[in-house]
LOVEXVO-14292 format. One record per residue (C-alpha): residue number from 1; y, x, z. Coordinates in steps of 0.1 Angstrom, whole numbers. Layout:
% LOVEXVO-14292
{i NUM&y Y&x X&z Z}
...
END
This chain:
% LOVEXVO-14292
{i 1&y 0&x 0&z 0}
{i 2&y 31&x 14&z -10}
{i 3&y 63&x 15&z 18}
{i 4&y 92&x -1&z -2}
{i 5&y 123&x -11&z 15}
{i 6&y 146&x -41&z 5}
{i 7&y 174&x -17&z 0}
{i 8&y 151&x 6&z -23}
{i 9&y 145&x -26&z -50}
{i 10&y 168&x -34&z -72}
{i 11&y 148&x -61&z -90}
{i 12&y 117&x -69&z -99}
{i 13&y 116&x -79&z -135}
{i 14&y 96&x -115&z -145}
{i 15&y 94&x -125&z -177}
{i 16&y 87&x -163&z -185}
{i 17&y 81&x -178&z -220}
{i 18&y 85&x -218&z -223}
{i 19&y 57&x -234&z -239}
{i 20&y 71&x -234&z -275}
{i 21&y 75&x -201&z -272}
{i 22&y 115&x -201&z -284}
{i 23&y 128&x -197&z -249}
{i 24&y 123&x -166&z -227}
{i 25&y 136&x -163&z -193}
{i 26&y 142&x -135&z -173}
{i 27&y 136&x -131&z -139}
{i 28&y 144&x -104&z -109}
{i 29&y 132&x -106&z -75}
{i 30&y 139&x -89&z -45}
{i 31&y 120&x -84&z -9}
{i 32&y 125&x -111&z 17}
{i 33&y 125&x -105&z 49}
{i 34&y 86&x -117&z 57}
{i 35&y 80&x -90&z 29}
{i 36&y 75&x -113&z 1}
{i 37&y 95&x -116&z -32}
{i 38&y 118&x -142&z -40}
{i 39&y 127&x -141&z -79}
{i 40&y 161&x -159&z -92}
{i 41&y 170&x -159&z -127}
{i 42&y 191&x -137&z -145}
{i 43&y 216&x -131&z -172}
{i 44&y 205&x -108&z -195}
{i 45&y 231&x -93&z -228}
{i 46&y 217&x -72&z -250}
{i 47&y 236&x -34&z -256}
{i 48&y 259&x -36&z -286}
{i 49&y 275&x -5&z -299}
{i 50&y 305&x 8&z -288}
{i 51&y 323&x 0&z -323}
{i 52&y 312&x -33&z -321}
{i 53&y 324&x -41&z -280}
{i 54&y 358&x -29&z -293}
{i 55&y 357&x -57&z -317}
{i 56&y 342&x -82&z -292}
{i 57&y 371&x -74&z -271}
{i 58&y 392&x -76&z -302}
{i 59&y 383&x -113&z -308}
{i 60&y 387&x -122&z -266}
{i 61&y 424&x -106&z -275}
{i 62&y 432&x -131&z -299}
{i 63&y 416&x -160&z -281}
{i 64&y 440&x -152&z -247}
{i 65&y 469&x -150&z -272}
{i 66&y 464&x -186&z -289}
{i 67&y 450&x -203&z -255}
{i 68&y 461&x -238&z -257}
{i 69&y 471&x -239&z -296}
{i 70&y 450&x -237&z -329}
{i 71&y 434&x -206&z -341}
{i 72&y 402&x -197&z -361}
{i 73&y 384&x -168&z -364}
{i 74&y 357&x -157&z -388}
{i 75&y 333&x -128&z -374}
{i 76&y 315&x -113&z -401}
{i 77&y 277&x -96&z -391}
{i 78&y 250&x -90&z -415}
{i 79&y 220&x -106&z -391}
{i 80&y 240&x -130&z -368}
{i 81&y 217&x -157&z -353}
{i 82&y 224&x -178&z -322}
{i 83&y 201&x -149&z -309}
{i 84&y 217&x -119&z -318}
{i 85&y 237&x -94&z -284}
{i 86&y 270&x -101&z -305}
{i 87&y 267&x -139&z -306}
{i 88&y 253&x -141&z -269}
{i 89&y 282&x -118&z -258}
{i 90&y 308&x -142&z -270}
{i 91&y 295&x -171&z -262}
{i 92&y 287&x -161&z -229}
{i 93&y 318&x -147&z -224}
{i 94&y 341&x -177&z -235}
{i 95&y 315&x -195&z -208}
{i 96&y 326&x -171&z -178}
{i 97&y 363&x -170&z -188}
{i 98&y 368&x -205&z -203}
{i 99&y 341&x -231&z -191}
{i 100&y 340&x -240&z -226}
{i 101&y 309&x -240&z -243}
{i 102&y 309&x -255&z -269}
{i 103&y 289&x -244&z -303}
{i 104&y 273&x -260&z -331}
{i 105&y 243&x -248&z -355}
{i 106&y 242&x -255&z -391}
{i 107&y 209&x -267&z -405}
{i 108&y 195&x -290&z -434}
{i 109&y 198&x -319&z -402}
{i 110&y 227&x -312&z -388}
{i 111&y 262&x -308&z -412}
{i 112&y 292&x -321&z -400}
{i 113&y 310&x -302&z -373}
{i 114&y 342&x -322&z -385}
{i 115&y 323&x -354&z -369}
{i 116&y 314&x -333&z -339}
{i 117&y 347&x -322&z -332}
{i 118&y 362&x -357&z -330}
{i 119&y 333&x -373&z -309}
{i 120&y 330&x -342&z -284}
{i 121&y 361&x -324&z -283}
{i 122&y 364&x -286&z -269}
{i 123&y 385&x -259&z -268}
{i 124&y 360&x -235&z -282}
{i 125&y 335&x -242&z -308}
{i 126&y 307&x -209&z -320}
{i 127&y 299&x -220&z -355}
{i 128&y 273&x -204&z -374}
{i 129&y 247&x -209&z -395}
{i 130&y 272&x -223&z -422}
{i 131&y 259&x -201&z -453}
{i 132&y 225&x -204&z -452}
{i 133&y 228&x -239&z -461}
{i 134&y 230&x -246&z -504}
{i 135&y 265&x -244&z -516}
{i 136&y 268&x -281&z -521}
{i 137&y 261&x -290&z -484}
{i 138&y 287&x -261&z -475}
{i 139&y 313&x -279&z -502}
{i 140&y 310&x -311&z -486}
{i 141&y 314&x -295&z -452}
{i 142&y 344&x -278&z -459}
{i 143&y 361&x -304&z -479}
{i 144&y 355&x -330&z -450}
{i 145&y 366&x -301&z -423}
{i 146&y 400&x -295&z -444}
{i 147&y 405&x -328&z -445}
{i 148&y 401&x -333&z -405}
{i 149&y 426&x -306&z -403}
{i 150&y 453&x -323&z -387}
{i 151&y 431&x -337&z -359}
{i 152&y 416&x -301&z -348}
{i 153&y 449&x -282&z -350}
{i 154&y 468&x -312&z -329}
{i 155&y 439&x -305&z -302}
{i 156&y 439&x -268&z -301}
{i 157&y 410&x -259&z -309}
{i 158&y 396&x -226&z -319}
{i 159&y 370&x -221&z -344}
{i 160&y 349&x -189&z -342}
{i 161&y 330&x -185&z -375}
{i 162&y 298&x -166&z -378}
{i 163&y 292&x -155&z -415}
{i 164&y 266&x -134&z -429}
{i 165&y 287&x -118&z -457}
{i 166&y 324&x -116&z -462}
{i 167&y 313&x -136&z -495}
{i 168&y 312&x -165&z -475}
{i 169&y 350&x -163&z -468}
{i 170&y 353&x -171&z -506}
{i 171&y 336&x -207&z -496}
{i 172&y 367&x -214&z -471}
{i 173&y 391&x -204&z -498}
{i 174&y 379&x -228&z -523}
{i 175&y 370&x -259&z -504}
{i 176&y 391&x -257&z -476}
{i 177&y 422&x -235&z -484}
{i 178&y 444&x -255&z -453}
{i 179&y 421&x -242&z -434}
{i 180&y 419&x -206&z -450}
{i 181&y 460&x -206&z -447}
{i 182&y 457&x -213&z -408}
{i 183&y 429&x -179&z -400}
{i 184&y 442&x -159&z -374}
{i 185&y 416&x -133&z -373}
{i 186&y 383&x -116&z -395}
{i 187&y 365&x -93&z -382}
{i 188&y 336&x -70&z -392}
{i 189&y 305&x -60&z -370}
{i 190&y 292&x -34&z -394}
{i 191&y 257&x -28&z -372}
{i 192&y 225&x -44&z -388}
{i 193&y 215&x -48&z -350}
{i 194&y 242&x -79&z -344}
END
């Protein structure tokens, strides 16, 4: 038997996976006093590169400057999935500073954040997934978003978009140019490990 002390564990790591296997929780415990281990969960970002943190705190810049007033920001990263350290980071992060978490994922089911917005409004909406749908869908989107414009900009809110390519950006420019006009920030994450 091995003589630990409370003060010599940090944590224990657990690892749980839910039952469909797209959920993992993490876990650390620490000693009680009867000697056992009690385990509480725990918030777990994944390291992003130095270049890349600059940029994250680039983007938490902007959104302290236009607090309370329209903005939108388009965040460029090669792999970006509603799994990826970047994404996490920020989303976490406008949790802890903001208690606003709002987000929204695009998929072939669900396609109009513009309807979103007006039934569950928030001061901060994550968007991605917006170019892997087919460039109709995204046509429709963006002409029903530009046309909602005056509704989201009278509320304040601030759109973080998560594209894939800077191609994308072309899509805003042609469908919904008010929109385009109104960007206050585009960033690049150049890592392939966003």
């Amino acid at each position: 038997m091995l003589n630990i002390d409370k003060e010599d564990l940090a944590a224990i790591p657990l690892l749980s996976v839910s039952d469909d296997w797209r959920r993992v929780t993490s876990s650390c415990g620490y000693l009680t006093e009867s000697g056992g281990v009690k385990y509480f969960t725990a918030k777990y970002i994944a390291p992003i590169y130095k270049k890349d943190n600059a940029q994250v705190d680039e983007i938490f810049q902007n959104l302290k400057i236009s607090e309370g007033k329209f903005s939108i920001i388009f965040a460029i990263a090669p792999k970006v999935n509603y799994r990826s350290p970047i994404f996490r980071r920020v989303k976490d992060d406008i949790w802890d500073r903001y208690r606003s978490p709002g987000d929204f994922f695009y998929d072939r089911w669900q396609t109009d954040l513009a309807q979103k917005l007006r039934d569950f409004p928030s001061d901060y909406m994550s968007v991605i997934g917006l170019d892997t749908l087919n460039e109709k869908q995204i046509q429709t989107e963006l002409q029903q978003l530009n046309l909602s414009r005056d509704a989201i900009v009278s509320r304040g809110t601030t759109l973080i978009y998560w594209l894939r390519s800077s191609e994308s950006l072309e899509y805003f420019r042609r469908y919904c140019p008010d929109m385009w006009d109104l960007r206050s920030l585009v960033i690049n994450f150049d890592s392939t490990e966003v």
